[in-house]
Each structure stands twice: as C-alpha cells, then as structure tokens.
MARLODO-135449 format. One record per atom (N, C-alpha, C, O): residue number from 0; atom name; x, y, z. Coordinates in Angstrom, 2 decimals. Layout:
{resi: NUM&name: CA&px: X&py: Y&pz: Z} .
...
END
This chain:
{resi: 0&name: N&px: 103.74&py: 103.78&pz: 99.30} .
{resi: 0&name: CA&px: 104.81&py: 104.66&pz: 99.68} .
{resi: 0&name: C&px: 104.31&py: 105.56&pz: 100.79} .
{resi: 0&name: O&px: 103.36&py: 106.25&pz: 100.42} .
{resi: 1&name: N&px: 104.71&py: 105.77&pz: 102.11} .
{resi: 1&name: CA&px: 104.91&py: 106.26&pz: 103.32} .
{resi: 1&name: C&px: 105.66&py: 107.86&pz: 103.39} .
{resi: 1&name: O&px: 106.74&py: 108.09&pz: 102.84} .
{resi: 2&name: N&px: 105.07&py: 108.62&pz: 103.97} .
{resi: 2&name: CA&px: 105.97&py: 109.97&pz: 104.64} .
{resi: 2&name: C&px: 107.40&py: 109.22&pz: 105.48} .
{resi: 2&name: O&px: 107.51&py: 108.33&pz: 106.32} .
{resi: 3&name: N&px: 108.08&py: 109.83&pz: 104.98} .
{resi: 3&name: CA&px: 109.51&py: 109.62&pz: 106.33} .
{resi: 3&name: C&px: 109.88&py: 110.93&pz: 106.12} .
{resi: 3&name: O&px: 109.85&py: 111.49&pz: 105.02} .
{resi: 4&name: N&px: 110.28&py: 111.50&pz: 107.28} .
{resi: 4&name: CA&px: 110.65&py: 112.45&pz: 107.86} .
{resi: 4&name: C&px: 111.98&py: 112.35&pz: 108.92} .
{resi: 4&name: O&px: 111.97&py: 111.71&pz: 109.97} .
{resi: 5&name: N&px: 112.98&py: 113.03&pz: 108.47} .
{resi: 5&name: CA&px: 114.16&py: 112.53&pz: 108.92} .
{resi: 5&name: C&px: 114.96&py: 114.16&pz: 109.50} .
{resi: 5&name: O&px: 114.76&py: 115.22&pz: 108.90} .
{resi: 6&name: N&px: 115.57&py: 114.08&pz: 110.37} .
{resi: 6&name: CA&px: 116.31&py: 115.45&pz: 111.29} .
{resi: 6&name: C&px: 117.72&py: 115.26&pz: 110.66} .
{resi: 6&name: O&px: 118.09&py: 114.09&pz: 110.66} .
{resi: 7&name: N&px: 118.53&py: 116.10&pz: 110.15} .
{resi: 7&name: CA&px: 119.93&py: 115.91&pz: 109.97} .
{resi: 7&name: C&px: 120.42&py: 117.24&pz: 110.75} .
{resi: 7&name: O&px: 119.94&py: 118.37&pz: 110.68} .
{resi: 8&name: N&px: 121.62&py: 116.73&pz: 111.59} .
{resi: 8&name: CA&px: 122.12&py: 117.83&pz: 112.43} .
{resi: 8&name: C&px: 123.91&py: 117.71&pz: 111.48} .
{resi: 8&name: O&px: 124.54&py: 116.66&pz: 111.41} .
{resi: 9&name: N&px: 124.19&py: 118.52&pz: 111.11} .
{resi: 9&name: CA&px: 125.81&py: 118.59&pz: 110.71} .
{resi: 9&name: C&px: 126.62&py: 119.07&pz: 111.21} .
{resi: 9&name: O&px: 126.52&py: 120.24&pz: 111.59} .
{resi: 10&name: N&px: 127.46&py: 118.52&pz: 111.35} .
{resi: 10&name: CA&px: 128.60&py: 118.99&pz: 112.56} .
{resi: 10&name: C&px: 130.08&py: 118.90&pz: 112.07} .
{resi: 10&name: O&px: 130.89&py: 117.97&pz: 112.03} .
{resi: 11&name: N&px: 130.15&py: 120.32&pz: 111.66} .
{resi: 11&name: CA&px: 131.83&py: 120.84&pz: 110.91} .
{resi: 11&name: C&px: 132.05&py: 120.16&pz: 109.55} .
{resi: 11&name: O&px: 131.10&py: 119.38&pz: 109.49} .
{resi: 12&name: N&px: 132.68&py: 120.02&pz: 108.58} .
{resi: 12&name: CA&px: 132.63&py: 120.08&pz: 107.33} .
{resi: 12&name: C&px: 132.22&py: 118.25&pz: 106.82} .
{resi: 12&name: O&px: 131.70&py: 117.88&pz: 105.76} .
{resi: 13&name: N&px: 132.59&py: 117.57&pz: 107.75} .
{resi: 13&name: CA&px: 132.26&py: 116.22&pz: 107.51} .
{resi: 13&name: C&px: 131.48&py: 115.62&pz: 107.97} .
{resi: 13&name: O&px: 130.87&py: 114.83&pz: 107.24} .
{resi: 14&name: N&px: 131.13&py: 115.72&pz: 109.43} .
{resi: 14&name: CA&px: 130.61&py: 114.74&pz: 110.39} .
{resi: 14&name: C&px: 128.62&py: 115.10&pz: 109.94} .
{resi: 14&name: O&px: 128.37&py: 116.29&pz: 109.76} .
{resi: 15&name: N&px: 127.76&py: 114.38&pz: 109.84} .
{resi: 15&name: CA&px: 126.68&py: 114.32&pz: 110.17} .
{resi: 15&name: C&px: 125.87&py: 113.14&pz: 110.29} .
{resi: 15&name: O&px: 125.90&py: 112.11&pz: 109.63} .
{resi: 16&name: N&px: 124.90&py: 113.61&pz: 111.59} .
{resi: 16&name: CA&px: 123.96&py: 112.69&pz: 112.44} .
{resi: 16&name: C&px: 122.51&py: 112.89&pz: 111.49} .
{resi: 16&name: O&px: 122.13&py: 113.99&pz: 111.07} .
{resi: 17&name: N&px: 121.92&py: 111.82&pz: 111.31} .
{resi: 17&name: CA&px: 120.59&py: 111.54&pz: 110.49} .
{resi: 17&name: C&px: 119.70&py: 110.79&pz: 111.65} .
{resi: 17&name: O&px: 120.14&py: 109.92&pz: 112.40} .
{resi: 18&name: N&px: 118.02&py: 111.43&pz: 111.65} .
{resi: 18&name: CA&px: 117.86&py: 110.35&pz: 112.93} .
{resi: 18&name: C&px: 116.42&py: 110.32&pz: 112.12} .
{resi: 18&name: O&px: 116.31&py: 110.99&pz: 111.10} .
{resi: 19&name: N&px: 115.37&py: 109.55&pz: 112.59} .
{resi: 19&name: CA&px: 114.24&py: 108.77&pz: 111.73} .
{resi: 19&name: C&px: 113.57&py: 108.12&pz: 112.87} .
{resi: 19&name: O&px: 114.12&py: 108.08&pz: 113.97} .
{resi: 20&name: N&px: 112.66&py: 107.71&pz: 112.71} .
{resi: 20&name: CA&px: 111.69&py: 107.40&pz: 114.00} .
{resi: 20&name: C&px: 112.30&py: 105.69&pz: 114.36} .
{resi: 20&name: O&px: 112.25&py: 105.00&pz: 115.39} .
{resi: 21&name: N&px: 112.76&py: 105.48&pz: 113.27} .
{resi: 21&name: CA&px: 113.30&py: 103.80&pz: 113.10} .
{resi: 21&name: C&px: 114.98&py: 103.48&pz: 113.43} .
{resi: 21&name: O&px: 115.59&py: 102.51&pz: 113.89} .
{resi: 22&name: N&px: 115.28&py: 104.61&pz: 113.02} .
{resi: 22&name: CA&px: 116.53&py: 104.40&pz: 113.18} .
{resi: 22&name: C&px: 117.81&py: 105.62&pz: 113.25} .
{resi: 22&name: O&px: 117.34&py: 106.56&pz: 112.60} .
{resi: 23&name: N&px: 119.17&py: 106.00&pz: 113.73} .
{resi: 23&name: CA&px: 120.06&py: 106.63&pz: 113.47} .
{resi: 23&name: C&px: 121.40&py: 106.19&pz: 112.77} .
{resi: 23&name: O&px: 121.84&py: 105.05&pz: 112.66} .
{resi: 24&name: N&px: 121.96&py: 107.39&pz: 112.32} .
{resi: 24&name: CA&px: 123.15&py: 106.53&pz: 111.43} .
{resi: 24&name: C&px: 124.07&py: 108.03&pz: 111.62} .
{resi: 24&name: O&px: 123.54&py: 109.01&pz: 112.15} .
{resi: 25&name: N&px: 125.59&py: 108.06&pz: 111.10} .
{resi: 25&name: CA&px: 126.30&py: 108.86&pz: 111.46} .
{resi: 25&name: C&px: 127.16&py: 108.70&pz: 110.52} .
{resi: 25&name: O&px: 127.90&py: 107.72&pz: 110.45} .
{resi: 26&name: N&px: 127.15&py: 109.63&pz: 109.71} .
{resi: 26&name: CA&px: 127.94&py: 109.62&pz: 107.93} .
{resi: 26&name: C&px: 129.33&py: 110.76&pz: 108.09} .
{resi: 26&name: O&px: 129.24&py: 111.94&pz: 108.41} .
{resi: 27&name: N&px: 130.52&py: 110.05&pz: 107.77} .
{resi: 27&name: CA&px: 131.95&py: 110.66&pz: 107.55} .
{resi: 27&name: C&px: 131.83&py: 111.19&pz: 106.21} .
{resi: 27&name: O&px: 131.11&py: 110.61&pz: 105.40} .
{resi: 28&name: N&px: 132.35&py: 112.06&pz: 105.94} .
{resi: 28&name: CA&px: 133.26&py: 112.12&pz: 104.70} .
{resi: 28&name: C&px: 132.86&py: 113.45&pz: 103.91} .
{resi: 28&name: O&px: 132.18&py: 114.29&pz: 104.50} .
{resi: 29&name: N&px: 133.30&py: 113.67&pz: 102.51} .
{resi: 29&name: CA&px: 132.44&py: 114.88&pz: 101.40} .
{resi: 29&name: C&px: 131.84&py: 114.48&pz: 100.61} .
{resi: 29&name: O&px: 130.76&py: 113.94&pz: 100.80} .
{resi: 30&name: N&px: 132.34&py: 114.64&pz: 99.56} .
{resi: 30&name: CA&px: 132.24&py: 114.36&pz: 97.53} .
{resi: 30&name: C&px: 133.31&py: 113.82&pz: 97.71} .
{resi: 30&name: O&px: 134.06&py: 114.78&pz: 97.52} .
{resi: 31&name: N&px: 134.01&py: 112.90&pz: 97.97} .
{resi: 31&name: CA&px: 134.43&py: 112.15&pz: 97.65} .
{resi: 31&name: C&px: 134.66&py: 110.53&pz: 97.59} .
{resi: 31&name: O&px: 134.90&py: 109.78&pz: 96.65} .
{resi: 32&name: N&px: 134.40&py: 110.21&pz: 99.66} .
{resi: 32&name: CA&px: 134.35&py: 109.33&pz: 100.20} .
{resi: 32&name: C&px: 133.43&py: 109.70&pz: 101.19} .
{resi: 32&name: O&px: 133.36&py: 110.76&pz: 101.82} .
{resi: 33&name: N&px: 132.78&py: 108.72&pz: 101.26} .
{resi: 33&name: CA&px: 131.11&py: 108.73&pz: 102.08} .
{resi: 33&name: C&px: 131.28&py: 107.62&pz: 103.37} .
{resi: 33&name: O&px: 131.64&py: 106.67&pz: 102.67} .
{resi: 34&name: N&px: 131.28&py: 107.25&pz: 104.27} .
{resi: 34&name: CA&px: 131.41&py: 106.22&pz: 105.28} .
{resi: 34&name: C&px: 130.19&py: 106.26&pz: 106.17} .
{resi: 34&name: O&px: 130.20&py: 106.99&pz: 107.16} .
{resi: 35&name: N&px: 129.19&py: 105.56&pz: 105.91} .
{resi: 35&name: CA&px: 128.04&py: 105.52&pz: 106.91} .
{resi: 35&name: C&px: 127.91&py: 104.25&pz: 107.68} .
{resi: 35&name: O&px: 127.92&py: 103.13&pz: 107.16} .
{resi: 36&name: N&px: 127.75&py: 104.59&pz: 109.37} .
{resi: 36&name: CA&px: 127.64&py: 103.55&pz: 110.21} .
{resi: 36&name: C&px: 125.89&py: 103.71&pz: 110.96} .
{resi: 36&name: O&px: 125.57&py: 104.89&pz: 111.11} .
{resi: 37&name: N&px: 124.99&py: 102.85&pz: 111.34} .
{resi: 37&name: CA&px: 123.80&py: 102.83&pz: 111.76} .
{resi: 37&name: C&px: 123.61&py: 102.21&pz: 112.47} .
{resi: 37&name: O&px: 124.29&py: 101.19&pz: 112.56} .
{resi: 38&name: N&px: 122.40&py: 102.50&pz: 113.52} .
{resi: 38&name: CA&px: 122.21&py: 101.34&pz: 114.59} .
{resi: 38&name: C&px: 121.66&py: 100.16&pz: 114.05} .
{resi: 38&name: O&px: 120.81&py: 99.66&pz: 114.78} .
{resi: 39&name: N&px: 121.90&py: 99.55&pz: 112.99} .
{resi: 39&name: CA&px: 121.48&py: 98.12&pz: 112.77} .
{resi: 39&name: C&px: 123.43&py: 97.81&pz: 112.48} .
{resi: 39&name: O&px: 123.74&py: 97.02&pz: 111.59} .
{resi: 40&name: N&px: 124.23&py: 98.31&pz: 113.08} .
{resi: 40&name: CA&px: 126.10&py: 97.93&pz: 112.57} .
{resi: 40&name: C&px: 125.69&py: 97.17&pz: 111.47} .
{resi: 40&name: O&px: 125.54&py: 95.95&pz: 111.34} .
{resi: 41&name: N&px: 125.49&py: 98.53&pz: 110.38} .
{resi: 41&name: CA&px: 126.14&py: 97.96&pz: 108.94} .
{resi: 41&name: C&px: 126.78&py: 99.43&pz: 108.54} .
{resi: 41&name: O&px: 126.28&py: 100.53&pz: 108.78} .
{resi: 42&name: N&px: 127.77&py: 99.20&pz: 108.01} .
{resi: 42&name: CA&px: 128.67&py: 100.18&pz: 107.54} .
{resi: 42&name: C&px: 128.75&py: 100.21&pz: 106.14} .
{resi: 42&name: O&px: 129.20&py: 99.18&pz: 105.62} .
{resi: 43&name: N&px: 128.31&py: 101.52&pz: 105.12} .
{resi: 43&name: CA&px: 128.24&py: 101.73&pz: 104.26} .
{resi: 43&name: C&px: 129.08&py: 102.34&pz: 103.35} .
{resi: 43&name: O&px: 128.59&py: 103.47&pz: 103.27} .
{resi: 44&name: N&px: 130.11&py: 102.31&pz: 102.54} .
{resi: 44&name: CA&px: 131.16&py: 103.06&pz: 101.87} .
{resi: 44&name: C&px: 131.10&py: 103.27&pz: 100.05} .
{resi: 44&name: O&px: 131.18&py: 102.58&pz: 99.04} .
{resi: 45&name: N&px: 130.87&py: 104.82&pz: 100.47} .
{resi: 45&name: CA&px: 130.61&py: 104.85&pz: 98.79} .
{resi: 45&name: C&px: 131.35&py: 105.99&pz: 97.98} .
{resi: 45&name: O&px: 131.77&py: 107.03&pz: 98.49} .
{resi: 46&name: N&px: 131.42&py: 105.73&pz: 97.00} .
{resi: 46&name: CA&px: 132.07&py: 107.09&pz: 95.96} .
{resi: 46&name: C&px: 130.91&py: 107.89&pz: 95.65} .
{resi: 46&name: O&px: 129.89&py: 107.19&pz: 95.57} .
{resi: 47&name: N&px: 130.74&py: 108.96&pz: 95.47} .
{resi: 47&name: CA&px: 128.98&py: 109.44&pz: 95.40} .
{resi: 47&name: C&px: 129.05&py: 109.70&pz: 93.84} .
{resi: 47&name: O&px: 130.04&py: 109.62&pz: 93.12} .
{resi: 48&name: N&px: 127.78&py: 110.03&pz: 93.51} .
{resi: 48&name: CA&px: 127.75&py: 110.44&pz: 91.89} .
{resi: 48&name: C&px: 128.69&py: 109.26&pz: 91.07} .
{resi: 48&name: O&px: 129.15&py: 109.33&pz: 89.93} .
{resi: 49&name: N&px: 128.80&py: 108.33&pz: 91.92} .
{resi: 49&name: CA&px: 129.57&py: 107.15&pz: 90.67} .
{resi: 49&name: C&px: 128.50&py: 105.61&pz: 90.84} .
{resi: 49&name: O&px: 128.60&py: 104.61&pz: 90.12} .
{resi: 50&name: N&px: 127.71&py: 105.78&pz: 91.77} .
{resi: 50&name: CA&px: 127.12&py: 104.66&pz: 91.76} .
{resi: 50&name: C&px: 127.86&py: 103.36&pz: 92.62} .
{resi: 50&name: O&px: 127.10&py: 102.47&pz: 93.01} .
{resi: 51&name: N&px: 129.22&py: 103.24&pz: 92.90} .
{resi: 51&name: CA&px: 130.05&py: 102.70&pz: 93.34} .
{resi: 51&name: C&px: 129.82&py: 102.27&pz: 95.27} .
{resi: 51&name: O&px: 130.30&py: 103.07&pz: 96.07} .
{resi: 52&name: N&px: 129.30&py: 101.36&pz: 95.66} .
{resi: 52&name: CA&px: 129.59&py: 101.47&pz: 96.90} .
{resi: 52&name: C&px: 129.55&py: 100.21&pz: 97.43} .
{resi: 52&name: O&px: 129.07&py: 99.31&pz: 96.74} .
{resi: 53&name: N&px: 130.14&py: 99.85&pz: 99.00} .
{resi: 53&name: CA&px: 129.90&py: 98.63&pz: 99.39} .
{resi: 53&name: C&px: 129.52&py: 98.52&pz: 101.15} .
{resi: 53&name: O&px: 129.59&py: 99.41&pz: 101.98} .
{resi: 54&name: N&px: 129.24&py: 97.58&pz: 101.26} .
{resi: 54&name: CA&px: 128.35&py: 97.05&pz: 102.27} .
{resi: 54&name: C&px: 128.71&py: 96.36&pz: 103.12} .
{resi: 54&name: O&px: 129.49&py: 95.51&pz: 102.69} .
{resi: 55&name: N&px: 128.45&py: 96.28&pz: 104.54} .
{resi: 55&name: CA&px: 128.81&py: 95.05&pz: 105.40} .
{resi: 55&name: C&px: 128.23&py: 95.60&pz: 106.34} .
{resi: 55&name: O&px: 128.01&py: 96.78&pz: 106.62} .
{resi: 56&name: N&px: 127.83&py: 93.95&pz: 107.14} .
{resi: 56&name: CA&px: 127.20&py: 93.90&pz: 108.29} .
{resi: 56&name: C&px: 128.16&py: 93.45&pz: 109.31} .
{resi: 56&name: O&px: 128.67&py: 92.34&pz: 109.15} .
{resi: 57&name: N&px: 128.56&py: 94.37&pz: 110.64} .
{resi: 57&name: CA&px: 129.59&py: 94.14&pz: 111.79} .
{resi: 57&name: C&px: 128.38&py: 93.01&pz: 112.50} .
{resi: 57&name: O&px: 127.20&py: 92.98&pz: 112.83} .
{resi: 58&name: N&px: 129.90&py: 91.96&pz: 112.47} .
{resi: 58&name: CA&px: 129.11&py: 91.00&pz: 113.79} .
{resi: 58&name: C&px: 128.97&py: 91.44&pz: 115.16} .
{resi: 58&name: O&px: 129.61&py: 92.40&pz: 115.60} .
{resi: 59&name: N&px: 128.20&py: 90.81&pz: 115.80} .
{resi: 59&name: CA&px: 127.43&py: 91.44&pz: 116.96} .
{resi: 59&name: C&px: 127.70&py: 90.21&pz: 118.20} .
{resi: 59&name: O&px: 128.11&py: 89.17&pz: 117.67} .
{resi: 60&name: N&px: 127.58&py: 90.13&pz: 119.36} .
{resi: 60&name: CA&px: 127.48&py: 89.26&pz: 120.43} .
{resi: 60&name: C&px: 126.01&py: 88.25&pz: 120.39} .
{resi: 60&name: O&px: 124.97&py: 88.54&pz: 120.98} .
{resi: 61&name: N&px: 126.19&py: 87.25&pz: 119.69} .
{resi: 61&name: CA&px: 124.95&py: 86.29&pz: 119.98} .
{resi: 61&name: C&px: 124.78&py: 85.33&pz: 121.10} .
{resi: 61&name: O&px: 125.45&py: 84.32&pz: 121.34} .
{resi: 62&name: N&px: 123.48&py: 85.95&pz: 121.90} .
{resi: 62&name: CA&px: 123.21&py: 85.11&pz: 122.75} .
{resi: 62&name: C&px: 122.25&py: 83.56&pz: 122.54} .
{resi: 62&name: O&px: 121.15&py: 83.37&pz: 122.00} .
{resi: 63&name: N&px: 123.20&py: 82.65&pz: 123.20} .
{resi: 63&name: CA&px: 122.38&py: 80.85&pz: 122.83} .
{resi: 63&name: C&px: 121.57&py: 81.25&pz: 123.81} .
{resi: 63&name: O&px: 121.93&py: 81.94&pz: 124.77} .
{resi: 64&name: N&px: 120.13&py: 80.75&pz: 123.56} .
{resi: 64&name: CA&px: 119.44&py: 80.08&pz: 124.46} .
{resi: 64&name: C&px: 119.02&py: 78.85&pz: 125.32} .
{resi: 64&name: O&px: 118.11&py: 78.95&pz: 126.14} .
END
C-alpha cells in the first residue's frame, strides 16, 4: 500500500474537481446522487451510504493501424 495524495478544489454546493498525480475526475451532485466523470471516460453514478452504484466506460475514437 502506497501514499496518494490527492487536491480537491470545490466549487459551489455541488461541483468538485479531484486531481492525483495519475489522474483527474469531476464529481456532480450531494447526499443524494453522486455523478463522477474522469480522464480515463468512465462515468460513475452512485447513491452514497447505500452501497448502490453503477459504471460505464464512454467509447472513445479508435485508431486502426
């Protein structure tokens, strides 16, 4: 198990930015409904304190070689 060290900036009653040496992500919502999007486009949606949440990965532009 590793140190991570992470910056959270919050911005007005919902909006906050999380940033990490690896990665950023940008979380909607309160206690109620949670919506997190990250630079790997997977979008996260959860009920908090219920354990309840779900997952998906946004498709992306694949280049053929």
């Amino acid at each position: 198990m590793g140190l991570k060290i992470t910056k959270s900036i919050k911005i007005g009653k919902f909006l906050k930015i999380n940033k990490n040496k690896k990665s950023t992500s940008v979380s909607l919502g309160g206690k109620d409904v949670k919506l997190t999007l990250n630079d790997k486009k997977k979008i996260t949606a959860s009920l908090p304190g219920t354990g309840i949440s779900y997952d998906t990965t946004l498709k992306g532009d694949k280049k053929k070689k």
